[in-house]
C-alpha positions in Angstrom: 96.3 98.5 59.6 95.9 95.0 60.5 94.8 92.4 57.8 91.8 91.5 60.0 90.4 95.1 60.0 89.5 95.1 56.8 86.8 92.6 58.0 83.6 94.6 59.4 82.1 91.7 60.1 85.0 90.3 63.2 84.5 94.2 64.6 81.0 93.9 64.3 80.6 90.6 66.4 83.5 91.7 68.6 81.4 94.8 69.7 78.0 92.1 70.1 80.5 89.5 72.4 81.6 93.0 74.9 79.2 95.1 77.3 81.2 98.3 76.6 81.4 100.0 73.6 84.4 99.4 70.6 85.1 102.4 69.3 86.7 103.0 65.9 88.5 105.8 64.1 85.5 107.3 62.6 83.0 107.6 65.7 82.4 110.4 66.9 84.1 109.9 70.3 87.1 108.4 69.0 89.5 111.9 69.5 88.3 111.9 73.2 88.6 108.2 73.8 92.5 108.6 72.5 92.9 111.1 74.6 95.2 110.9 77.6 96.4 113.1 80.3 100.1 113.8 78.9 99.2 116.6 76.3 102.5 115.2 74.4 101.0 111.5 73.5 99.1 111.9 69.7 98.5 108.1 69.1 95.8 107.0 66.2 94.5 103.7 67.8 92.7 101.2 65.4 90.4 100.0 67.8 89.6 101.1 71.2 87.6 98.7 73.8 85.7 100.3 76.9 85.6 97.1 78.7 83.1 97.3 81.8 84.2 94.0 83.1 86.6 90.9 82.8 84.8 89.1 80.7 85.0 91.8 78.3 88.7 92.1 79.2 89.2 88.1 77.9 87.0 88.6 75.2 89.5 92.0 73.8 93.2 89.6 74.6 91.3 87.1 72.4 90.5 89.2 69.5 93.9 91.5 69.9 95.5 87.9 69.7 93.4 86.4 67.3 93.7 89.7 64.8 97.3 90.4 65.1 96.7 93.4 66.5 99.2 95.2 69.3 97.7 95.9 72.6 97.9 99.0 75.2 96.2 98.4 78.2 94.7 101.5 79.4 94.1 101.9 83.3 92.0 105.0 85.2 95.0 107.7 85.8 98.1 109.4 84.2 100.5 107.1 82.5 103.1 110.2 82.0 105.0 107.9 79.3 102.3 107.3 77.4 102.1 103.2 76.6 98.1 103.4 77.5 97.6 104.4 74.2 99.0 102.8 70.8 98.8 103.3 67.1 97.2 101.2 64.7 96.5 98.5 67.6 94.2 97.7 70.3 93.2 99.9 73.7 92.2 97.9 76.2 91.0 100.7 78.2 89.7 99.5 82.2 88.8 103.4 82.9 85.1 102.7 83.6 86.2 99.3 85.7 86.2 101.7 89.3 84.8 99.6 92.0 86.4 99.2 95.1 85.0 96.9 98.1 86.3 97.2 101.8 86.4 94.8 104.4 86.7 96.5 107.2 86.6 93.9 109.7 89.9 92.2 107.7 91.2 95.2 106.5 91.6 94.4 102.9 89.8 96.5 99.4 89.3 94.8 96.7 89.8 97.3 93.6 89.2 96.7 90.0 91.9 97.9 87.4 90.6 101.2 86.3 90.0 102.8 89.8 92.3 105.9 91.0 93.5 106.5 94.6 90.5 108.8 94.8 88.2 106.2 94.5 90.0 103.9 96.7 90.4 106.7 99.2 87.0 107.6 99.5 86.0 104.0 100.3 88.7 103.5 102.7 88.0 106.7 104.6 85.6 105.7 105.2 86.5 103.3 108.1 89.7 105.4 109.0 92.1 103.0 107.0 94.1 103.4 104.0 96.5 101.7 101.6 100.0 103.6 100.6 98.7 104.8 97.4 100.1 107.8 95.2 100.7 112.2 96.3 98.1 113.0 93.2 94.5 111.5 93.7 94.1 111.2 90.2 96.3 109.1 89.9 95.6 105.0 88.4 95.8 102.4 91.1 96.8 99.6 88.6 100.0 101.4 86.8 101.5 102.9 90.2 101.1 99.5 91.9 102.8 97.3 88.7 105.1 100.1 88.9 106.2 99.4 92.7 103.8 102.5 93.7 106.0 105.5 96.1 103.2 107.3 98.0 102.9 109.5 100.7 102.5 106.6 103.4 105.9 104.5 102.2 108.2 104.6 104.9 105.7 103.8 107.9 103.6 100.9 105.6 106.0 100.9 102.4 105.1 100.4 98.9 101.8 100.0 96.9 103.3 97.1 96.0 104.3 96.0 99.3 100.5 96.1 100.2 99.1 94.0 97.5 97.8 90.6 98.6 96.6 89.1 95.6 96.0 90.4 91.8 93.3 88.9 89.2 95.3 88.6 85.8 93.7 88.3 82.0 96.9 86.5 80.1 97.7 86.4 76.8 96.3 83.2 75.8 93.4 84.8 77.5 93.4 82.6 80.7 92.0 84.4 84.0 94.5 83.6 87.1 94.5 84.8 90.0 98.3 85.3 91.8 99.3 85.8 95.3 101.6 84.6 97.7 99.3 81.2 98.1 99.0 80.6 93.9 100.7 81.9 90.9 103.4 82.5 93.4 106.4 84.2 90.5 103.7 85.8 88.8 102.6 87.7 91.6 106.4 88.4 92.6 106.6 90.1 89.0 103.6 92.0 89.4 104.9 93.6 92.8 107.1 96.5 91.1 107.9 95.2 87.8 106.4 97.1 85.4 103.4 95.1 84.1 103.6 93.6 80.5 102.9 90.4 81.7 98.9 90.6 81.8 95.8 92.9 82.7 95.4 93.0 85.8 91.6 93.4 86.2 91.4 93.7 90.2 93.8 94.0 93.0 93.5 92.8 96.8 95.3 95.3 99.2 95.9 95.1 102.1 94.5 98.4 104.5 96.0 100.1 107.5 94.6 102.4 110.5 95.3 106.1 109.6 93.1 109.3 109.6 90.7 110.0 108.7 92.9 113.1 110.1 96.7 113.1 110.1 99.4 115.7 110.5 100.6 117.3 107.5 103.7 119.8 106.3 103.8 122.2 103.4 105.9 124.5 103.9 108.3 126.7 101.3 111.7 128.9 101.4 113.1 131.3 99.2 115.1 129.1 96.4 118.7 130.8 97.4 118.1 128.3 100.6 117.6 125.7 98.8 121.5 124.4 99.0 121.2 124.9 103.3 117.5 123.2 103.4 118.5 119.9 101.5 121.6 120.0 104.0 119.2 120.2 106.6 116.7 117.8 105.4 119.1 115.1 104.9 119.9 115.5 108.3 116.3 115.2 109.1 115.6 112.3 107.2 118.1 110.4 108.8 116.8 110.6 112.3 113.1 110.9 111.3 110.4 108.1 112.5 109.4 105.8 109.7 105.6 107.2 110.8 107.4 110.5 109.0 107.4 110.4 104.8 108.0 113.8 103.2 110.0 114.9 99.9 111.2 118.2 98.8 110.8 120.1 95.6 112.6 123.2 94.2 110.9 125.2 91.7 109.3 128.5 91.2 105.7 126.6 91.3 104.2 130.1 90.2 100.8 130.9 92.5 99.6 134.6 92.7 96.6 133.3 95.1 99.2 131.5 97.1 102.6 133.9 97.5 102.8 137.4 97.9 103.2 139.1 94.4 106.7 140.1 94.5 107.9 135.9 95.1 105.7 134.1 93.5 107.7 134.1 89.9 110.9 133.1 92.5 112.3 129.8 93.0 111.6 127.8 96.0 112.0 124.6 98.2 109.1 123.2 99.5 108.9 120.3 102.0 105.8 118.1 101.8 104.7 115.2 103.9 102.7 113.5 106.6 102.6 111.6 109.7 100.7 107.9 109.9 99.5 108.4 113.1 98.1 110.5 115.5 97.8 113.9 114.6 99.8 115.5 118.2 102.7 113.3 117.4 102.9 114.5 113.8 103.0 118.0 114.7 105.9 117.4 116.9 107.7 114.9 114.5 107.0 117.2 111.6 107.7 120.4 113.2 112.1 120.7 112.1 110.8 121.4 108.7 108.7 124.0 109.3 111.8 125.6 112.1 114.3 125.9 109.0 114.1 129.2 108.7 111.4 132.4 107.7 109.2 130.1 105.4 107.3 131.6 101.9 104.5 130.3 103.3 103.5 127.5 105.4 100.5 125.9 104.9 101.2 122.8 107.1 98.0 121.2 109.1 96.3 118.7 110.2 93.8 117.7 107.1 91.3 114.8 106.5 93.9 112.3 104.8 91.5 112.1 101.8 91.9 115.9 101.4 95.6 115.6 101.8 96.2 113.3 98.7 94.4 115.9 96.3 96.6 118.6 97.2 98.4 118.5 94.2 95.9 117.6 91.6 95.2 120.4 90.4 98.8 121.3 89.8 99.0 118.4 87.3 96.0 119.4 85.0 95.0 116.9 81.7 96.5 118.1 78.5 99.4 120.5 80.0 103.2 118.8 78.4 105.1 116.2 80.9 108.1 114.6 80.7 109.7 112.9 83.6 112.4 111.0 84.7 114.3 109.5 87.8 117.3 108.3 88.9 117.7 106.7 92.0 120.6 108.0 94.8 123.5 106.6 96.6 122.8 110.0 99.0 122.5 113.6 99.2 126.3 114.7 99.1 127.6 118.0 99.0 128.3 117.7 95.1 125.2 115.9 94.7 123.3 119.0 96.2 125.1 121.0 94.2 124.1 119.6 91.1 120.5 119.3 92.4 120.0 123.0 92.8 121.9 123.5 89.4 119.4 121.7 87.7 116.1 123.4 89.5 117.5 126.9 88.7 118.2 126.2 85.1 114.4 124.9 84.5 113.0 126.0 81.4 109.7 126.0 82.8 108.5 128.0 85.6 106.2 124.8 86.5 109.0 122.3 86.6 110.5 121.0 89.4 113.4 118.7 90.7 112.2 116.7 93.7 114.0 114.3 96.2 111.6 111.9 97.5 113.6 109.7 101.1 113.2 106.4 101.0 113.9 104.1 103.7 111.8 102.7 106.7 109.1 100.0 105.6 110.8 100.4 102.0 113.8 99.0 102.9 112.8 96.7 104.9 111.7 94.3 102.5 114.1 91.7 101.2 114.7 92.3 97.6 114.4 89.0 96.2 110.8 89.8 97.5 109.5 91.4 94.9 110.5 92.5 91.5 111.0 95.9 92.7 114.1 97.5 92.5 114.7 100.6 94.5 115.1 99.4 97.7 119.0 99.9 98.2 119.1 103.4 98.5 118.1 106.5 100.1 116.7 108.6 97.9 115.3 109.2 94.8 115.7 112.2 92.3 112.8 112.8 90.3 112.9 115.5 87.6 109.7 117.0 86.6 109.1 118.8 83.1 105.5 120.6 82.8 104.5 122.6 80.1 102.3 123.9 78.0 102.7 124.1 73.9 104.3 122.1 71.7 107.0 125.0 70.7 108.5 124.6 74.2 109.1 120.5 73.8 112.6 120.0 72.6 114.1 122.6 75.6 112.3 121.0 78.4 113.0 117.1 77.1 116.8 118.4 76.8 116.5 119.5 80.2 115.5 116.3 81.8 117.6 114.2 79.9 120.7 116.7 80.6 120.2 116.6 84.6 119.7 112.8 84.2 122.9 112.4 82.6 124.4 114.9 85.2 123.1 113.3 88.1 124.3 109.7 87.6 127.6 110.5 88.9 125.8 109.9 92.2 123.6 106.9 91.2 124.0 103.3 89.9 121.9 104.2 87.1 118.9 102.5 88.1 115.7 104.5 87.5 111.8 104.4 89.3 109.6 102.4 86.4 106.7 105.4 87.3 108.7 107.8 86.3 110.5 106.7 83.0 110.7 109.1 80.6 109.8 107.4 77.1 111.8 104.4 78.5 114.8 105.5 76.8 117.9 103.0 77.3 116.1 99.7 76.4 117.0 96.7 77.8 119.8 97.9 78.9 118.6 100.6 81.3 116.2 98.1 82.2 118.8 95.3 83.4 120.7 97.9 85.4 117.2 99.3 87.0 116.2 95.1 87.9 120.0 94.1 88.1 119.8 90.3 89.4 115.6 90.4 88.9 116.1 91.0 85.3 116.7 87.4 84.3 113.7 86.1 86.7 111.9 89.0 84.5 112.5 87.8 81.3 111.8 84.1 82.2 108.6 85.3 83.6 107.8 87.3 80.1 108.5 84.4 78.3 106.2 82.0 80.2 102.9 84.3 80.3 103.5 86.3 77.1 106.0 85.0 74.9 104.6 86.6 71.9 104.8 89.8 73.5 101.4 91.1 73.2 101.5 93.4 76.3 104.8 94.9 75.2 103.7 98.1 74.3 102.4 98.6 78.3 106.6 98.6 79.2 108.0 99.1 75.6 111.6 98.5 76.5 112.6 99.2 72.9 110.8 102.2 72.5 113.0 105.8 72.3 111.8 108.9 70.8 
């Protein structure tokens, strides 16, 4: 533990300068407060601080600093690798930092760092406009939008990222900036996709587009020994679809008695999942191929309150199961590459794993890529590999797993992976200069200028392999 801890007296005026609570190994809500959603992360923080606002946020870098203490910033959602949490350092945890404000009449939210896209979305909703946020509600605003942020609305208004107009940043000397295209100009280029590390952000300024608060929607499965002929077809699809059109397909066996009949529902499937951004006729129409592929599973496409729609899947992702993802990102969806694809789903240790392609494209690559500091722009596709589970026993097959398909598939990639979806950030710099390629240097200078004693490091641990 750090020399400073052995000080009651710094902790003790630390909690007296903060509004939220410091909470230390032996309180009572300490396991809870280390807590976090990926069942596999067991870190023993030394300190933990609830901040309620950003003067506690300035107050926690200035002690972290002062103390020689490392630092995990904590936003309000999943983190599936984990860097929200840290032993024997400081949690800056923003989770109870959930406002959001809308301006209707300019179309913009302001929403502070701990919020999810359920809290944005309610607020938005509410005058029929919307942000490209995440597929799972639940999900942190701040981490999917430092992250470059792929959501169900990408290829009609692109990225979270995309949509950000400005960002209020704590730095490591404890200065509060504020970047945006107007001030702070390469800090906010960083923060657009590249992975945080450089600050806590404490708000963000998005900007907010016209959809629902009803929009067309597709869910529908086929038996898994389709899968090979759907993903043929839905690259075909995705070619030709309007950029109003985002979907992504997922094979797994995505066990639901309630859902399936009995005698499928423990049999692999493809599902297709997606929306239209726009009127809700249209969306039937546009969506309609996917649903036409075949005798489906089941079908459960509709049209849905938009709001509804991005908490389909949150219950599929429950706190505390195992997860372990990765991604690569693909040239395309060739024969082989299917192939492999379908390979990998069927060999799943885990009846609630899944391999998913998520199309890119439209409003995604439309933006230059010198930008931002986002990097997936250039292709396609990308190839996510999901590992859910439950119990510790089952760990070492379903890592294996992921990191066997990932070493499979990037015969069909540059190597490149999505920041959200990083496993443990295995590769270090090295996977990291292939994933930025010519933003990597830009990156580092930026690291060095706004935290060049790397007290953020932790929240994009390049060096960090497990």
């Amino acid at each position: 533990m750090a020399r400073s801890l052995t000080d009651g007296e710094r902790i003790e005026r630390f909690q007296t300068d903060v509004h939220g609570d410091v909470i230390r190994p032996d309180d009572a809500e300490y396991d809870d407060a280390r807590a976090v959603w990926n069942g596999m992360i067991d870190k023993y923080p030394a300190l933990i601080a609830r901040c309620r606002g950003t003067a506690d946020v300035i107050r926690a870098v200035d002690f972290a600093r002062e103390n020689g203490l490392r630092v995990a910033v904590r936003g309000g959602g999943h983190n599936v690798a984990g860097t929200a949490v840290c032993d024997d350092g400081l949690v800056i945890d923003l989770s109870e930092m959930r406002g959001v404000r809308v301006d209707p009449d300019e179309r913009t939210a302001w929403v502070q760092g701990g919020a999810t896209w359920a809290d944005v979305d309610h607020e938005t909703q509410a005058f029929g406009l919307a942000t490209p946020g995440g597929v799972v509600s639940e999900t942190g605003v701040a981490g999917l939008t430092l992250g470059g942020g792929i959501g169900h609305l990408r290829c009609e208004y692109g990225l979270t990222c995309d949509n950000l107009r400005s960002a209020d940043v704590v730095t490591a000397d404890g200065r509060y900036l504020t970047a945006s295209a107007d001030g702070n100009e390469e800090l906010f280029w960083g923060l657009r996709g590249g992975g945080g590390g450089l600050g806590v952000v404490t708000g963000f300024e998005f900007e907010l587009h016209p959809v629902g608060p009803a929009v067309a929607t597709c869910f529908v499965l086929y038996p898994g020994e389709r899968a090979t002929e759907c993903l043929r077809a839905y690259r075909e699809y995705a070619s030709e679809a309007p950029d109003e059109v985002t979907t992504l397909s997922s094979i797994g066996v995505m066990p639901d008695e309630e859902q399936f009949p009995e005698d499928v529902a423990d049999d692999l499937k493809i599902g297709f999942l997606g929306c239209y951004a726009g009127s809700p006729e249209r969306g039937e129409e546009a969506l309609a191929p996917l649903r036409e592929l075949g005798e489906p599973i089941a079908d459960f496409s509709a049209t849905l309150p938009y709001a509804e729609f991005q908490r389909m899947l949150d219950e599929d992702y429950p706190d505390g199961m195992r997860y372990y993802w990765k991604s690569l990102y693909l040239d395309g969806l060739t024969e082989s590459a299917i192939d492999r694809i379908c390979y990998w789903a069927e060999t799943a240790p885990s009846s609630l794993s899944t391999v998913d392609v998520w199309e890119l494209g439209g409003a995604v690559a439309a933006v230059d890529l010198t930008e931002s500091a986002f990097a997936g722009r250039h292709v396609p596709f990308l190839l996510g590999i999901e590992a859910n589970w439950e119990g510790p026993a089952n760990d070492d097959a379903n890592v294996g797993w992921v990191r066997d398909c990932v070493a499979d598939m990037r015969q069909f990639s540059d190597g490149s992976f999505y920041l959200n979806f990083p496993g443990f950030f295995e590769g270090g710099e090295a996977a990291l200069e292939t994933t930025f390629g010519p933003a990597y240097e830009r990156l580092v200078a930026l690291k060095n200028e706004y935290d060049p004693e790397g007290l953020f490091d932790l929240n994009r641990d390049a060096n960090h392999t497990d």
